[in-house]
N, CA, C and O atoms as CSV, one atom per row, in Angstrom:
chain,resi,resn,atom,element,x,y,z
A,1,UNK,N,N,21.943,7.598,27.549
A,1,UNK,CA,C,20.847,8.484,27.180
A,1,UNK,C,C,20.535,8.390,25.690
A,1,UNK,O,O,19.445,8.427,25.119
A,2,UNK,N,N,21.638,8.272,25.257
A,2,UNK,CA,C,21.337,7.784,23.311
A,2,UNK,C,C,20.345,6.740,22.921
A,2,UNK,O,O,19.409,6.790,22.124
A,3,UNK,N,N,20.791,5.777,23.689
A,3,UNK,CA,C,20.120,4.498,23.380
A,3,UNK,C,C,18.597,4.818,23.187
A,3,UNK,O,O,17.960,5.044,22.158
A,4,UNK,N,N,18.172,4.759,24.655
A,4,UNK,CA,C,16.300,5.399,24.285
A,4,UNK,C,C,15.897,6.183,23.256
A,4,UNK,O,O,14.820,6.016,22.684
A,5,UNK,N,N,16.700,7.046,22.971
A,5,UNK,CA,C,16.639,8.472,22.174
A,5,UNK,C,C,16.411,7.065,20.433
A,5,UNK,O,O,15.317,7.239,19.898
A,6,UNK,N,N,16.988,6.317,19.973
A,6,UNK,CA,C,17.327,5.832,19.126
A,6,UNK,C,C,16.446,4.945,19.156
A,6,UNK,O,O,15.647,4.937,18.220
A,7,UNK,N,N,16.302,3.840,20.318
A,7,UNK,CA,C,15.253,3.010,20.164
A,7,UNK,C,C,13.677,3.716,19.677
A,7,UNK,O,O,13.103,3.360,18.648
A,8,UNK,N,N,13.113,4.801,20.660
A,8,UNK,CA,C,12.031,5.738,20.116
A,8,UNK,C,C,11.912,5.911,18.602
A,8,UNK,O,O,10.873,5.773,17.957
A,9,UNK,N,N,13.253,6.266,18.070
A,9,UNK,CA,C,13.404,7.010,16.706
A,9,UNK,C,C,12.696,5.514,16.185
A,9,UNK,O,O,11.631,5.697,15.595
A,10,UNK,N,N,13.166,3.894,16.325
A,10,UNK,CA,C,13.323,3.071,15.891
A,10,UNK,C,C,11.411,2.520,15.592
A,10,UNK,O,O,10.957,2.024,14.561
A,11,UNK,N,N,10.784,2.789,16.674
A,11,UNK,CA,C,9.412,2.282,16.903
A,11,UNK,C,C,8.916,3.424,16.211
A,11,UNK,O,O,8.066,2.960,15.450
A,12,UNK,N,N,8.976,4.835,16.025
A,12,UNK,CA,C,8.107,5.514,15.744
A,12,UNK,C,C,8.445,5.270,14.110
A,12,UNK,O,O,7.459,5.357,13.379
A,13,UNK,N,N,9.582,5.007,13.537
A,13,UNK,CA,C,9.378,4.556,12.086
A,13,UNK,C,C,8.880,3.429,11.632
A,13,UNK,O,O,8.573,3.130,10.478
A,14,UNK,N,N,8.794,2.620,12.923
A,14,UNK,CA,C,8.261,1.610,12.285
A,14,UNK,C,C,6.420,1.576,12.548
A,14,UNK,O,O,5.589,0.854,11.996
A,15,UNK,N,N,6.300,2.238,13.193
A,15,UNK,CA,C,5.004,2.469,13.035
A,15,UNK,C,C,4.018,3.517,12.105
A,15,UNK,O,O,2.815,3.740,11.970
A,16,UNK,N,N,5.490,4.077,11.480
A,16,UNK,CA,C,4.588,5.158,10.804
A,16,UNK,C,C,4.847,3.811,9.138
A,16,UNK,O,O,4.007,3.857,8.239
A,17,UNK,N,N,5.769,3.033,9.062
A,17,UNK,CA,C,5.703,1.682,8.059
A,17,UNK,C,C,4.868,1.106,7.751
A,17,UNK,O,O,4.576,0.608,6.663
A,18,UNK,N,N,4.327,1.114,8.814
A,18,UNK,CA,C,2.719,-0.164,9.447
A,18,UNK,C,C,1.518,0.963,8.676
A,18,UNK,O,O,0.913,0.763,7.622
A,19,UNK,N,N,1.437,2.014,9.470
A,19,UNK,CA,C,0.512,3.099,8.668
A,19,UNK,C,C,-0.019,2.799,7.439
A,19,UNK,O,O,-1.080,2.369,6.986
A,20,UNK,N,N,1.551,3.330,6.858
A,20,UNK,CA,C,1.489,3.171,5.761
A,20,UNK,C,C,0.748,1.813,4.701
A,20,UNK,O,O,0.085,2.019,3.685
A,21,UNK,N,N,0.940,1.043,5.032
A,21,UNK,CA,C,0.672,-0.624,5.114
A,21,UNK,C,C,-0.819,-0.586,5.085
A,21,UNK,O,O,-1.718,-0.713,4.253
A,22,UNK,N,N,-0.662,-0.318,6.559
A,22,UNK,CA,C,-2.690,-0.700,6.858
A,22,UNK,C,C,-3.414,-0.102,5.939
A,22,UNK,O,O,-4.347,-0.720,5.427
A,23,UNK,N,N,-3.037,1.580,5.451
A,23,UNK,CA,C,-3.589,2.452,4.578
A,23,UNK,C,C,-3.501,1.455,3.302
A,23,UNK,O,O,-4.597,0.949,3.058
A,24,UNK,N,N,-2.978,1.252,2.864
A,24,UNK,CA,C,-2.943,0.472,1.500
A,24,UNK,C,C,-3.572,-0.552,1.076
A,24,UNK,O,O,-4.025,-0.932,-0.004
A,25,UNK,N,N,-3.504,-1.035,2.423
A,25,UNK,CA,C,-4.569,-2.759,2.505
A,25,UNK,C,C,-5.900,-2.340,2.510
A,25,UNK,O,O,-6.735,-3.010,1.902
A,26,UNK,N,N,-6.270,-1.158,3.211
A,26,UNK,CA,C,-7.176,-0.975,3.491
A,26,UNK,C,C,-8.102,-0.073,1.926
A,26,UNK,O,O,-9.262,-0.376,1.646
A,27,UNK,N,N,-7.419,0.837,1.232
A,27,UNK,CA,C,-7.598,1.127,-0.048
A,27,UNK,C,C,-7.699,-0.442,-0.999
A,27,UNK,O,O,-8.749,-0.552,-1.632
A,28,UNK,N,N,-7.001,-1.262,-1.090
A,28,UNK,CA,C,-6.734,-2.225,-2.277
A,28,UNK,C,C,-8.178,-3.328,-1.627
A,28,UNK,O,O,-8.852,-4.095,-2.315
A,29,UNK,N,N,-8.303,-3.088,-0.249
A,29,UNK,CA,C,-9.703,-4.093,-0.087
A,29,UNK,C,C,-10.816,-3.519,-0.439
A,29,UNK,O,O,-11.694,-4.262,-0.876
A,30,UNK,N,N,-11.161,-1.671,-0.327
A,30,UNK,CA,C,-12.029,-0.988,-0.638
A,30,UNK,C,C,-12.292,-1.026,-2.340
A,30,UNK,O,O,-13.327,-0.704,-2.925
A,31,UNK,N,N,-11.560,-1.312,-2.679
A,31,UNK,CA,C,-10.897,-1.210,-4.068
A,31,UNK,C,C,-11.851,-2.613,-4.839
A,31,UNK,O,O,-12.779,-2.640,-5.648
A,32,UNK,N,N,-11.051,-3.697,-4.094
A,32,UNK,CA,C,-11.895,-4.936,-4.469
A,32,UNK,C,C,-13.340,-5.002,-4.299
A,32,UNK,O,O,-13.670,-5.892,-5.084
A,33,UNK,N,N,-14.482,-4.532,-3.674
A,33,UNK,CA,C,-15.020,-4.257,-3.285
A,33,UNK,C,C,-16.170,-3.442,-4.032
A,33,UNK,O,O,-17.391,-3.433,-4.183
A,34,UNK,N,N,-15.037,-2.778,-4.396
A,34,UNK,CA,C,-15.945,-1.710,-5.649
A,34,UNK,C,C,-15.852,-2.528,-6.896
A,34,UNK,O,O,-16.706,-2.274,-7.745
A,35,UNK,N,N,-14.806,-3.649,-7.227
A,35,UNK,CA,C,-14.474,-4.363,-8.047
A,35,UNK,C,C,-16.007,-5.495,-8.506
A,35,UNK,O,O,-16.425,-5.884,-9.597
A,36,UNK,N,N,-16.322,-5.642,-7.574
A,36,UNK,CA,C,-17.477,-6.750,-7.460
A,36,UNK,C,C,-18.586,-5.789,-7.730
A,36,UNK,O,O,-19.274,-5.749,-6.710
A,37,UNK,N,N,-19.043,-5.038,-8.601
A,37,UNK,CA,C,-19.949,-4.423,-8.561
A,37,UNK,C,C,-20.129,-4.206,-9.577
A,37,UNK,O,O,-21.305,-3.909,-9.787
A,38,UNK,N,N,-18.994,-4.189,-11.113
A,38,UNK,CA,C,-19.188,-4.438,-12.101
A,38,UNK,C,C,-19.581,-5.664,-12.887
A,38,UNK,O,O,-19.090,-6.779,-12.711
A,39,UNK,N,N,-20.490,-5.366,-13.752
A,39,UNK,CA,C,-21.046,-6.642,-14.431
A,39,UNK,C,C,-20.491,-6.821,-15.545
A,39,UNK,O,O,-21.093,-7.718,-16.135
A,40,UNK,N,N,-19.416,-6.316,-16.302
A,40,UNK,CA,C,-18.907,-7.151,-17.524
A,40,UNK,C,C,-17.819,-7.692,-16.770
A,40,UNK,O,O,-17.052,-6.996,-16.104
A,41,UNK,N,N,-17.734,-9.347,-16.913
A,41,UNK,CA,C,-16.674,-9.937,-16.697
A,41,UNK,C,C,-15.022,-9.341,-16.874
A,41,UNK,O,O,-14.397,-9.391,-15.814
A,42,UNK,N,N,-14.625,-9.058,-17.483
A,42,UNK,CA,C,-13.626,-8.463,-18.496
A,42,UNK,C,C,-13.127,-7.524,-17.542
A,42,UNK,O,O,-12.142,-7.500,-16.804
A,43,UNK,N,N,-14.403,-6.504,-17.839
A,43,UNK,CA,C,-13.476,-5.523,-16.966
A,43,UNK,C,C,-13.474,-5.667,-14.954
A,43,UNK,O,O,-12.839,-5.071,-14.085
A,44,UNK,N,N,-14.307,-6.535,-14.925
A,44,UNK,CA,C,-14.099,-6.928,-13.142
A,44,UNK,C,C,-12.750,-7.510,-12.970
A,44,UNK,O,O,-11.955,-7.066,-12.142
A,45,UNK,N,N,-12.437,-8.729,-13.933
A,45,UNK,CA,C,-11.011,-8.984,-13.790
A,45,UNK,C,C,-9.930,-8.285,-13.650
A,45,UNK,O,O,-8.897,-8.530,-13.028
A,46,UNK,N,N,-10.369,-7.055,-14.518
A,46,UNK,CA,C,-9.181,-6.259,-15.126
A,46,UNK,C,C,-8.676,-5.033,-13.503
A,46,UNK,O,O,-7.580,-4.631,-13.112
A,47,UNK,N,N,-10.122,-4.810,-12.975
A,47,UNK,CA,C,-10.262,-4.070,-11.792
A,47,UNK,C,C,-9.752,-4.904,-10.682
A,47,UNK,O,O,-8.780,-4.475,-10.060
A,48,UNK,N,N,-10.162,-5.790,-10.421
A,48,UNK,CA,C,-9.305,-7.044,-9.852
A,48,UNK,C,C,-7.856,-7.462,-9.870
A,48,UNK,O,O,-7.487,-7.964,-8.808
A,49,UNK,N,N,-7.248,-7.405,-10.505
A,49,UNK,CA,C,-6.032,-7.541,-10.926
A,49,UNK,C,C,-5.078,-6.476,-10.410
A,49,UNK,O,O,-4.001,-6.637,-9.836
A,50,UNK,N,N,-5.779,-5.228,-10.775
A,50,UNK,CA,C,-5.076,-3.754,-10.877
A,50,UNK,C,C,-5.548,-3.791,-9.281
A,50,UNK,O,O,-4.838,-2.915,-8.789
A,51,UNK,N,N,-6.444,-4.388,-8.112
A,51,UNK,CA,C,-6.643,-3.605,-6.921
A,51,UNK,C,C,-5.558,-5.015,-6.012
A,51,UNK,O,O,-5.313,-5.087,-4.807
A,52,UNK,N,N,-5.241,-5.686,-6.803
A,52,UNK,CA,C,-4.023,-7.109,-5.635
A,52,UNK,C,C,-2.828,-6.432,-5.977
A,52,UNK,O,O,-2.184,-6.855,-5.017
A,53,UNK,N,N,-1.869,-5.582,-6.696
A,53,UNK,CA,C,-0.524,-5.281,-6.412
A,53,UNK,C,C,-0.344,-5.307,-5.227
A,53,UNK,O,O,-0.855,-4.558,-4.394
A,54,UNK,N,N,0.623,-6.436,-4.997
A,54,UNK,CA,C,1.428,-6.671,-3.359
A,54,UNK,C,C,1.845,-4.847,-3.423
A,54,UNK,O,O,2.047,-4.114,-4.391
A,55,UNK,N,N,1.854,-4.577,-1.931
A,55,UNK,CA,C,2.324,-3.557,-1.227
A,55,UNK,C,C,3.730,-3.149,-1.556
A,55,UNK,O,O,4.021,-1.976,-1.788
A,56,UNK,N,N,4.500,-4.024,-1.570
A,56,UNK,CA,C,5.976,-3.860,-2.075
A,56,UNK,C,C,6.211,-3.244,-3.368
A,56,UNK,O,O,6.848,-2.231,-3.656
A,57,UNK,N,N,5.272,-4.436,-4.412
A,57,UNK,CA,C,5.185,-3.817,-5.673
A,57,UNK,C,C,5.116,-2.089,-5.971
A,57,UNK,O,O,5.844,-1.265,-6.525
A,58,UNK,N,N,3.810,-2.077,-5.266
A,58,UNK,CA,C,3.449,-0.434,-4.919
A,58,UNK,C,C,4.382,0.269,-4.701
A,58,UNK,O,O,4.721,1.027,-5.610
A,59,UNK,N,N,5.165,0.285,-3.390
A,59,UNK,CA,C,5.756,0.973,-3.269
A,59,UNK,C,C,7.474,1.274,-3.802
A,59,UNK,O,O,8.138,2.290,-3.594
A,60,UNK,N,N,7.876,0.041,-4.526
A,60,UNK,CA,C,8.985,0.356,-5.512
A,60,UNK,C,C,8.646,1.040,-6.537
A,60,UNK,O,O,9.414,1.861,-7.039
A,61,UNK,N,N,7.053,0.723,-7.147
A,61,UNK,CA,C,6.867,1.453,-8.165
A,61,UNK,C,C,6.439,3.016,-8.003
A,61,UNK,O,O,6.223,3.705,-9.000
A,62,UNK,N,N,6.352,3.434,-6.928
A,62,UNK,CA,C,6.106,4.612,-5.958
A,62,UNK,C,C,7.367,5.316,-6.230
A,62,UNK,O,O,7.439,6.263,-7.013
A,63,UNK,N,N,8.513,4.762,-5.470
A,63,UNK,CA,C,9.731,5.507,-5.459
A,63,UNK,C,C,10.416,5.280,-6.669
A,63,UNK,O,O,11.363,6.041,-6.871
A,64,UNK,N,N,10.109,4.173,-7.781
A,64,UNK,CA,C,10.805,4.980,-8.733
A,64,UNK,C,C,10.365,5.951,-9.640
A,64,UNK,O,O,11.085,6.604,-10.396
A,65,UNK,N,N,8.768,6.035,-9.494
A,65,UNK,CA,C,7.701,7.526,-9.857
A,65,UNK,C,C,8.817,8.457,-9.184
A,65,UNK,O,O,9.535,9.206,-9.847
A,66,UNK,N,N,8.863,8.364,-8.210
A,66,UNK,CA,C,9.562,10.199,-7.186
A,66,UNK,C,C,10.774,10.074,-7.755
A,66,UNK,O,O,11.265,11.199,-7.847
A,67,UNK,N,N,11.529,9.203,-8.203
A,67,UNK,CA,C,13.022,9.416,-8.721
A,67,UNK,C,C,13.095,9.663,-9.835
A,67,UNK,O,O,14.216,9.996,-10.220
A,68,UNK,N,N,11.860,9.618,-10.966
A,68,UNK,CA,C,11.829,9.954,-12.392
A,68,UNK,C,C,11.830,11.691,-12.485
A,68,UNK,O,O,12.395,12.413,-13.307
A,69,UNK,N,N,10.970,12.050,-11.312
A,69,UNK,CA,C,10.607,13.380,-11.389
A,69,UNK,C,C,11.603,14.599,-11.226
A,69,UNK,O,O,11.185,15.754,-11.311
């Protein structure tokens, strides 16, 4: 009876992972997006740059924000 109980626990975190994920991809593409809409070179790059942090990046730099606090 454990087993199921554990496997469940196992899919529902990993789907709330994915969530998380899609949400982010989905901000950092909205992001780019808005990026292309500025006309000084300079700062499109600069908006550009700041909207590709890999996901990982993000989120180490996430949790060590919550561990400073």
């Amino acid at each position: 009876m454990v087993r199921p109980v554990v496997i469940a626990a196992l899919i529902v975190a990993a789907a709330a992972g994915c969530s998380a994920r899609v949400a982010y991809d989905s901000v950092q593409n909205r992001q780019r997006l808005e990026c292309q809409k500025i006309q000084d070179l300079s700062a499109r790059n600069k908006c550009l740059a700041d909207a590709s942090t890999p996901y990982e990046d993000y989120k180490r730099q996430s949790e060590s924000a919550k561990a400073t606090k």
